[in-house]
N, CA and C of each residue as an Amber inpcrd file, in Angstrom:
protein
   480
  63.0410000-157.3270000  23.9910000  63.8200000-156.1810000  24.4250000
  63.0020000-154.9060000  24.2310000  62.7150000-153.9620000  25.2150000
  62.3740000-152.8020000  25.3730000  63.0120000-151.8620000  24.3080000
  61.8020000-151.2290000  23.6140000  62.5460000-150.1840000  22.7390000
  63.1100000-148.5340000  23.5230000  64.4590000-148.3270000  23.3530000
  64.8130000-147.0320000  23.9730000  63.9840000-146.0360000  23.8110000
  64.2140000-145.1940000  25.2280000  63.2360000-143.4130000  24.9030000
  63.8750000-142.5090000  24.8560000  64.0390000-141.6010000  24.5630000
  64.1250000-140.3220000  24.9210000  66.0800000-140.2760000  24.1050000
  66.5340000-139.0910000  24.6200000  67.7750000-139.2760000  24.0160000
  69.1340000-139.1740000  24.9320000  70.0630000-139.7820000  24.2060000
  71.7870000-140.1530000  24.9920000  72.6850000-139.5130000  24.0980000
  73.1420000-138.6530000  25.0510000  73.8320000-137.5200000  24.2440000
  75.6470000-138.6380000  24.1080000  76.4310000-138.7150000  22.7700000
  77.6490000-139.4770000  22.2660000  78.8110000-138.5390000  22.6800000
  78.6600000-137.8930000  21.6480000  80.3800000-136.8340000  21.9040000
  79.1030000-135.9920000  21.2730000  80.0780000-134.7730000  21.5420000
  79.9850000-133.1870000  20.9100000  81.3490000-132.3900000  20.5180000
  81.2830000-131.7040000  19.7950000  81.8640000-131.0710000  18.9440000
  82.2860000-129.9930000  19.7290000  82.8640000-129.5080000  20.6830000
  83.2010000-128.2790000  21.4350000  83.7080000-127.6590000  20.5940000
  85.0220000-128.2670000  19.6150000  85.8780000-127.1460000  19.1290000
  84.6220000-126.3720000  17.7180000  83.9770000-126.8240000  17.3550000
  82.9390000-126.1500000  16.5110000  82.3290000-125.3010000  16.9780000
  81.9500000-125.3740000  18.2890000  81.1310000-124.0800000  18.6950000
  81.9810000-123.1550000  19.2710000  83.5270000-123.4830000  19.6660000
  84.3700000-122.3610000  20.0400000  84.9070000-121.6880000  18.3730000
  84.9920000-122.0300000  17.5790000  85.2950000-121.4160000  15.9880000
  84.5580000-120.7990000  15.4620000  83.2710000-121.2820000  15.7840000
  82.3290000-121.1290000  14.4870000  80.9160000-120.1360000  15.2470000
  80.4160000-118.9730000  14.7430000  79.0300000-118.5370000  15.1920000
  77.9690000-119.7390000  14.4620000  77.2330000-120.1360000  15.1210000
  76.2290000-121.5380000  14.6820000  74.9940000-120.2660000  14.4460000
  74.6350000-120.1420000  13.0630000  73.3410000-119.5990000  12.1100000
  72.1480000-120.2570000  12.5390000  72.1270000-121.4690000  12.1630000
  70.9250000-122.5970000  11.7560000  71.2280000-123.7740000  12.2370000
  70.1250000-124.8280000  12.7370000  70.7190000-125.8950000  13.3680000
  69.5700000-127.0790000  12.3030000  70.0990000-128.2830000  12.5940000
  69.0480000-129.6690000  11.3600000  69.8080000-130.4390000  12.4920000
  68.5630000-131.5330000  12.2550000  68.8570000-132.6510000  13.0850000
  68.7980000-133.9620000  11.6530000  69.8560000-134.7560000  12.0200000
  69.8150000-135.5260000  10.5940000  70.1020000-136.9480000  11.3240000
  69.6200000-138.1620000  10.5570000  69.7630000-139.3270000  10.5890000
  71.3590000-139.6720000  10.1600000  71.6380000-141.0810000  10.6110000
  72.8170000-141.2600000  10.0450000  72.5880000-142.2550000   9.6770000
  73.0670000-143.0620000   8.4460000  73.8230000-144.1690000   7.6140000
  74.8300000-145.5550000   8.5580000  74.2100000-146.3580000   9.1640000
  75.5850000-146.8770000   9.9540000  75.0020000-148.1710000   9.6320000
  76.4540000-149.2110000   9.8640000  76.7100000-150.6040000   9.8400000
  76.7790000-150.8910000  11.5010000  76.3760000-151.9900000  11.6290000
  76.0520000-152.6600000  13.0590000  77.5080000-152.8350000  14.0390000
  78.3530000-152.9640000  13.8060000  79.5660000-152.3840000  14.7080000
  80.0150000-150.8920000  14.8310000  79.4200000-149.9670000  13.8470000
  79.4030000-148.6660000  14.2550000  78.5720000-148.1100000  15.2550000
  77.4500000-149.0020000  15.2670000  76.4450000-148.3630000  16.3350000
  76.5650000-149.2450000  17.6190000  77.3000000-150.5260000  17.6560000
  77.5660000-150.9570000  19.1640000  79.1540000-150.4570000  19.3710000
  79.8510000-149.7900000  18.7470000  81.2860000-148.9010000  19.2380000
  80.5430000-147.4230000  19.5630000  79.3120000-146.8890000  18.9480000
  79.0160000-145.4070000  19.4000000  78.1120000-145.7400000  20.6990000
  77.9270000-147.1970000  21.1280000  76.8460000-147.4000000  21.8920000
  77.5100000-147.1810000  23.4650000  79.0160000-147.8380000  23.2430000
  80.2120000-147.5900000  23.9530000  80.5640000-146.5260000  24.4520000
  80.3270000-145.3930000  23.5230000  80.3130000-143.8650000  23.5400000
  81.7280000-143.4450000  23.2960000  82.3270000-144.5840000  22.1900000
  83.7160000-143.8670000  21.2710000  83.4830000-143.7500000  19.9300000
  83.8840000-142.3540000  20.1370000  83.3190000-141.3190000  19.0240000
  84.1980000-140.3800000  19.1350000  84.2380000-139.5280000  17.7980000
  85.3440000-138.0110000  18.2640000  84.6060000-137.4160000  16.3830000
  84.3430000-136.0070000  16.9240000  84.0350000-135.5640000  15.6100000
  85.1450000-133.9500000  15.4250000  86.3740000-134.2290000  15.9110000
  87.5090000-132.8040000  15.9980000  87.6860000-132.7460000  14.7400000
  87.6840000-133.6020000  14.2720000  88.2010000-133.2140000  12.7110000
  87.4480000-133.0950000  11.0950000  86.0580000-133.8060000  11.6500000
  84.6920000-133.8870000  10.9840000  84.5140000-132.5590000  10.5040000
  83.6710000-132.8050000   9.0110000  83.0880000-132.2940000   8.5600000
  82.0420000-132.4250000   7.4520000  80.9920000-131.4600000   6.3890000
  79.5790000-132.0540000   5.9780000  80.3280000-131.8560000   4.3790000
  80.0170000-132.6520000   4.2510000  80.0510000-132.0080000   2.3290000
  78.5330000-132.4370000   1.8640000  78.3760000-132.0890000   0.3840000
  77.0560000-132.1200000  -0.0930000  77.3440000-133.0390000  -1.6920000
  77.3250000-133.5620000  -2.1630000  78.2640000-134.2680000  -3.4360000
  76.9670000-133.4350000  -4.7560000  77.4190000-133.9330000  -5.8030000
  76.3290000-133.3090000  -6.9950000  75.2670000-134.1880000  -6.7380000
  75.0670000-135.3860000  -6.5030000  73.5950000-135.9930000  -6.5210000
  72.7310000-135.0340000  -5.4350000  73.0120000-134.2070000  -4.8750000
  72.4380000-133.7840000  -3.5260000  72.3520000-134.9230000  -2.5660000
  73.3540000-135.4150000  -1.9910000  73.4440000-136.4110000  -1.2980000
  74.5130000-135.8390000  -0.2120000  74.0660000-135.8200000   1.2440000
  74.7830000-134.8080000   2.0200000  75.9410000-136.2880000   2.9910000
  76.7400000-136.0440000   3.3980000  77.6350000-136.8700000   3.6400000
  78.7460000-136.2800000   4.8730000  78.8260000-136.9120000   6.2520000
  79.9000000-136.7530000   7.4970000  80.8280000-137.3780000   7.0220000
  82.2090000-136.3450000   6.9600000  83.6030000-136.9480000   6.4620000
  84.2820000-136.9330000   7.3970000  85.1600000-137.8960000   7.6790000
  86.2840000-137.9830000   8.4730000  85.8410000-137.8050000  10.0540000
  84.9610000-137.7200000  10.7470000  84.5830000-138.3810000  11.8970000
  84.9520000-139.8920000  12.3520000  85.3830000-140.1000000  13.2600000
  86.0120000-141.2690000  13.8950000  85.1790000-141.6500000  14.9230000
  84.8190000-143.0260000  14.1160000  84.4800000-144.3960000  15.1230000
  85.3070000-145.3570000  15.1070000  85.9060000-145.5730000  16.0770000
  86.8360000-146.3640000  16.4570000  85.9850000-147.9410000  15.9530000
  87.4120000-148.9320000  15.6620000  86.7210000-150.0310000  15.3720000
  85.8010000-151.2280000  16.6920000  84.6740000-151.4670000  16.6640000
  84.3930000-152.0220000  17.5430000  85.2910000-153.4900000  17.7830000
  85.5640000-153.3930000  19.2640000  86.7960000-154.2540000  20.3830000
  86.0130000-155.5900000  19.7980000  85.2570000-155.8540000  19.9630000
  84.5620000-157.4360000  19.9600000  84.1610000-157.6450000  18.1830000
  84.3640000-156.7940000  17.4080000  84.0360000-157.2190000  16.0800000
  85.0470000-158.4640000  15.2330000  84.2040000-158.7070000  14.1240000
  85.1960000-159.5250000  13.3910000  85.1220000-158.9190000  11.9300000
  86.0250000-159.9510000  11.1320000  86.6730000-159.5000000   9.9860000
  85.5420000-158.3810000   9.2150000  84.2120000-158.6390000   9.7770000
  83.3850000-157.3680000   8.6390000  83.2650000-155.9280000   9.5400000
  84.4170000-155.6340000  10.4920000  84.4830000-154.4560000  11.0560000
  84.4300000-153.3430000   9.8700000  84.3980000-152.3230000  10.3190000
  83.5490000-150.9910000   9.8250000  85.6940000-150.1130000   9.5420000
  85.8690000-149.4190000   8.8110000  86.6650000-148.4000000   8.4570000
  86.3200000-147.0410000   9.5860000  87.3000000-146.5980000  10.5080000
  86.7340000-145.8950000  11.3050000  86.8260000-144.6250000  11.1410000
  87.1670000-144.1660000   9.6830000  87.5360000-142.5170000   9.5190000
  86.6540000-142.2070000   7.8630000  85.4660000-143.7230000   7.5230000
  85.0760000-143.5210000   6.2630000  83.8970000-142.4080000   6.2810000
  83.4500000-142.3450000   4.9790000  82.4960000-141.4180000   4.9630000
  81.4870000-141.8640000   4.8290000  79.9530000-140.9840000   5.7870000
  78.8560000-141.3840000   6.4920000  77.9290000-141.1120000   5.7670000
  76.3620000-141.6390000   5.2500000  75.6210000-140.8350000   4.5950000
  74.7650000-140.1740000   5.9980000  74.4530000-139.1840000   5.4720000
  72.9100000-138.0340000   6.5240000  72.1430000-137.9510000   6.1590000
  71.1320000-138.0440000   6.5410000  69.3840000-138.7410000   6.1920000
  68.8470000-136.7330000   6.2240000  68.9390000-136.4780000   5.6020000
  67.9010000-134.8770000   5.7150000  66.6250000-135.1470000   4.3930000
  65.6720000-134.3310000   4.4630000  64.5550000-134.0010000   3.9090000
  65.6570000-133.3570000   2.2640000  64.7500000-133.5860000   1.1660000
  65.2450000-133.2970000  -0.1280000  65.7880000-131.7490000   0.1610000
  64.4610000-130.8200000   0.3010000  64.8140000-129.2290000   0.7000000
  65.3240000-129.2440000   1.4630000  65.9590000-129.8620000   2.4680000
  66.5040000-129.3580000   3.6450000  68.0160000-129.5570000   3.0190000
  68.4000000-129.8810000   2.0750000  69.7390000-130.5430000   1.8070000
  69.8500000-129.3700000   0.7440000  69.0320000-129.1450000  -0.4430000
  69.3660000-127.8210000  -1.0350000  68.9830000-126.4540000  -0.4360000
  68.3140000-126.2870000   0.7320000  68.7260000-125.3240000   1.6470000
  70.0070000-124.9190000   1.5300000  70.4200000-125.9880000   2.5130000
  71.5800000-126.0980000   2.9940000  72.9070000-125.6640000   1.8110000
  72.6220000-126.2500000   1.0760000  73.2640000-126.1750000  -0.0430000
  73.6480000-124.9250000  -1.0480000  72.4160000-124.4980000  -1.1210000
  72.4560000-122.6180000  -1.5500000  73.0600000-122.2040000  -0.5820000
  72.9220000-122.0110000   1.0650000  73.9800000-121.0260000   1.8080000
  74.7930000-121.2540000   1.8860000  75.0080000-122.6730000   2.1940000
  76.6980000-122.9820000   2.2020000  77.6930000-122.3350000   0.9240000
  76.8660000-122.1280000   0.3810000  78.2370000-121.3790000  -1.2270000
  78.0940000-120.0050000  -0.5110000  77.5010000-119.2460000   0.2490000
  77.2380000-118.0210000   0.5370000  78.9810000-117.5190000   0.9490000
  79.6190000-116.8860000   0.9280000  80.8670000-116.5590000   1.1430000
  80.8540000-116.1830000   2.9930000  82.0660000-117.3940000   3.5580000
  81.9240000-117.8380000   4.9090000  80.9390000-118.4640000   5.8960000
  79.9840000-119.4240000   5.0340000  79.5380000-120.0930000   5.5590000
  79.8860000-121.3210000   5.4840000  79.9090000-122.5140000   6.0420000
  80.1860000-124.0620000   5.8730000  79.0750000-124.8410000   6.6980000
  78.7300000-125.9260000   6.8930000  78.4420000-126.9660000   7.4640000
  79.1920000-127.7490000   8.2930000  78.3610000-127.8740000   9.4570000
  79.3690000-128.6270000  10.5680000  78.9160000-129.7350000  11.8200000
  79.4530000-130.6460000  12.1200000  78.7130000-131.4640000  12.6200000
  78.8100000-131.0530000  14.2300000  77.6620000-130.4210000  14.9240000
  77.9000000-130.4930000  16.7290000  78.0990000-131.2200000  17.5980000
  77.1030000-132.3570000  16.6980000  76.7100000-133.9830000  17.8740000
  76.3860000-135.1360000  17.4860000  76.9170000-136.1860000  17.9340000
  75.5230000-137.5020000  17.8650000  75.0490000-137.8570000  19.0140000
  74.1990000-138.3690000  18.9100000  73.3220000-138.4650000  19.9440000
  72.3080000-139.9880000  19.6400000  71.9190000-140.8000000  20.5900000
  71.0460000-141.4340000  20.2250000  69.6500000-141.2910000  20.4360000
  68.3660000-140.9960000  19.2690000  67.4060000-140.4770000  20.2500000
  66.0340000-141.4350000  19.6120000  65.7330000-141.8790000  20.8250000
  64.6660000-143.1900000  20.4720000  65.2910000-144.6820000  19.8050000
  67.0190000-144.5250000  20.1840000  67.4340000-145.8720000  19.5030000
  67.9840000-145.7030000  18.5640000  68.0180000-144.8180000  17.6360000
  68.6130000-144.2730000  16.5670000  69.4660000-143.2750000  16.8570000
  70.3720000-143.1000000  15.9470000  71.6960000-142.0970000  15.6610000
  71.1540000-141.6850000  14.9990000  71.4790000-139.8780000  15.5300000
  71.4140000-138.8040000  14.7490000  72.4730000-137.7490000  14.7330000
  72.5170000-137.2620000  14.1730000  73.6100000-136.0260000  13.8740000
  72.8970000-134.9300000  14.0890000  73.5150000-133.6210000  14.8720000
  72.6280000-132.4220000  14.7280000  74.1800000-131.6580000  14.2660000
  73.8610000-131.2360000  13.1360000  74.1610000-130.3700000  12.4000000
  74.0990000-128.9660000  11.9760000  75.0670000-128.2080000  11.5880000
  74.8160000-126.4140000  11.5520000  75.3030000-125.8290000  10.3720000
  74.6700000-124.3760000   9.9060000  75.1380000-123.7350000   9.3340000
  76.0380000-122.9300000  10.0420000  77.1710000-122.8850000   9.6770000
  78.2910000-121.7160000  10.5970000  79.1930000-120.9830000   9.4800000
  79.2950000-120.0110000  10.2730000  80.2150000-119.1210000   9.9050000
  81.3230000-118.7920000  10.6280000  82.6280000-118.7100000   9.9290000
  83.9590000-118.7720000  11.1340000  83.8000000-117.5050000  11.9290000
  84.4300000-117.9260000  12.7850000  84.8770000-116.7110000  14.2220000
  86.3510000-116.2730000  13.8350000  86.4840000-114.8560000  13.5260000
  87.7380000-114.6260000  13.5900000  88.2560000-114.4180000  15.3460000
  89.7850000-114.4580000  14.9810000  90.5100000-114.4570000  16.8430000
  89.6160000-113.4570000  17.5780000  89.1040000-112.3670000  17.2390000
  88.6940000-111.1900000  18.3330000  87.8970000-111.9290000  18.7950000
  86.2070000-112.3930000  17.8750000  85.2450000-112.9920000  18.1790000
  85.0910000-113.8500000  19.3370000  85.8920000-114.7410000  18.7770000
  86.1110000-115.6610000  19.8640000  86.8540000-114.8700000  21.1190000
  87.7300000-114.2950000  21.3530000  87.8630000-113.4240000  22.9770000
  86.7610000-113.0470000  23.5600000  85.9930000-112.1070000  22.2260000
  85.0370000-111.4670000  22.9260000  83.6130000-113.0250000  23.4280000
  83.5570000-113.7230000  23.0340000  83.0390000-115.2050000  23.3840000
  83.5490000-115.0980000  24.4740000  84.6460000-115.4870000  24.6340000
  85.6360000-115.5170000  26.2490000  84.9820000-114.8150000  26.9850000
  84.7540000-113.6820000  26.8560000  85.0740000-112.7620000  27.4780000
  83.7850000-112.4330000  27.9500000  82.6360000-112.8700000  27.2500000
  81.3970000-112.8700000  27.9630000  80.7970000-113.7610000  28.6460000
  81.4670000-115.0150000  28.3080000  80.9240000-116.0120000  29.4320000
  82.0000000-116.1100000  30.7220000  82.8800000-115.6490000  30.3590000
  83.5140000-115.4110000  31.5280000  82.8790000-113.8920000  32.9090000
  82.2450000-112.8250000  31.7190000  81.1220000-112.3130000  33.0990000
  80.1620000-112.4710000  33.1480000  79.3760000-113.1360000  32.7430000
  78.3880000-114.5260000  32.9900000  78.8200000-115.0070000  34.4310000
  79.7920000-115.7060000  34.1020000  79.9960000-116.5590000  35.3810000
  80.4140000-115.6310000  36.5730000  81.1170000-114.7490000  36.5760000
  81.5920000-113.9650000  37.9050000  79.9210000-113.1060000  38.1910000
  79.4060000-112.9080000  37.2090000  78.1320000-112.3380000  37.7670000
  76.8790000-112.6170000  38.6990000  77.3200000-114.6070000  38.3440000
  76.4920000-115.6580000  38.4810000  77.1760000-115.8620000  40.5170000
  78.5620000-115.5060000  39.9710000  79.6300000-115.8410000  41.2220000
  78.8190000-114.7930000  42.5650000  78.7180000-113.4620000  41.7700000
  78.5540000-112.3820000  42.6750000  77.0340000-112.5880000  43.3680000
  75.9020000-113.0640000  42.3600000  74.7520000-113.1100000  42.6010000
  74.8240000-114.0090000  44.0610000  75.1160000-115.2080000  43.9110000
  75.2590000-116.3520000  45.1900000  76.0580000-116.0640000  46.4620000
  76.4340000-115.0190000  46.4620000  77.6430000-114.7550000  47.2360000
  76.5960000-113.8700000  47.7820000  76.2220000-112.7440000  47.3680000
  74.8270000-111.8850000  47.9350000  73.7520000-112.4280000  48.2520000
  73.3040000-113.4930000  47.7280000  72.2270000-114.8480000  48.3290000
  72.2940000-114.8540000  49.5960000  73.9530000-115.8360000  49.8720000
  74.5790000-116.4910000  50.9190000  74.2760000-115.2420000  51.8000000
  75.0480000-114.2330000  52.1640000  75.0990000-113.2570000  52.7400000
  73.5330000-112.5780000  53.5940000  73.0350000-112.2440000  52.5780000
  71.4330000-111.8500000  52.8700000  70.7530000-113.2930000  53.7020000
  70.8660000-114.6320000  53.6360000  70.4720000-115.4870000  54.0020000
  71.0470000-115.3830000  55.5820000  71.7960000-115.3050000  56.3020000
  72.7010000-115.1770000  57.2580000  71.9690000-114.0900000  58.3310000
């Protein structure tokens, strides 16, 4: 069997990047048992309710992310809401670790992804969006797009 290339994007995290301003981004390995990775291979996954903790060993850990149990498994199926270990570099985990105490920052998971065959997590430092923030978010990709609208429309036109 051919080893995979390049990468296959799983789920993403939308509601994280509509909450949260994303600081810093890490790309991290994940911890999985062999029916977790042929149910994410499936591409059922959901990380809405996910999140990173860091425990005292410095051992960084995805909580409560859902992998559904794989359809074709047997009795040594996987728990689909347990907690995951994340493969980061020693410093990259007490990085992480000093800002996250920083007042309004947290850790948060964006994605998995498979890249070269392996699951990874890309992960962030964030800080919450209060309600305005997020409008004003709204509110700029929304003239983004009418700008984008107007540009093509003057294309079309001039082309004619």
């Amino acid at each position: 069997m051919a080893k995979e290339q390049g990468t296959k994007l799983i789920v993403q995290n939308k509601k994280a990047r509509h909450d949260y301003a994303i600081e810093d981004k890490y790309e991290a390995g994940l911890v999985l048992t062999g029916t977790e990775v042929k149910s994410l291979r499936e591409g059922r996954a959901s990380l809405a309710e996910s999140f990173i903790s860091i425990d005292r060993r410095n051992e960084i850990w995805l909580e409560n992310a859902n992998i559904p149990e794989y359809l074709n498994g047997t009795w040594n199926n996987h728990a689909p809401k347990r907690k995951r270990k994340l493969l980061l570099h020693e410093r990259e985990i007490l990085k992480l670790a000093r800002q996250s105490e920083a007042k309004g920052y947290t850790i948060i998971p964006l994605s998995l992804y498979f890249k070269d065959g392996r699951v990874k997590a890309e992960i962030a430092l964030a800080r919450g969006k209060r309600e305005f923030d997020k409008r004003q978010t709204l509110r700029e990709e929304q003239d983004k797009r009418e700008a984008l609208r107007a540009m093509r429309y003057a294309n079309k036109r001039s082309v004619r």
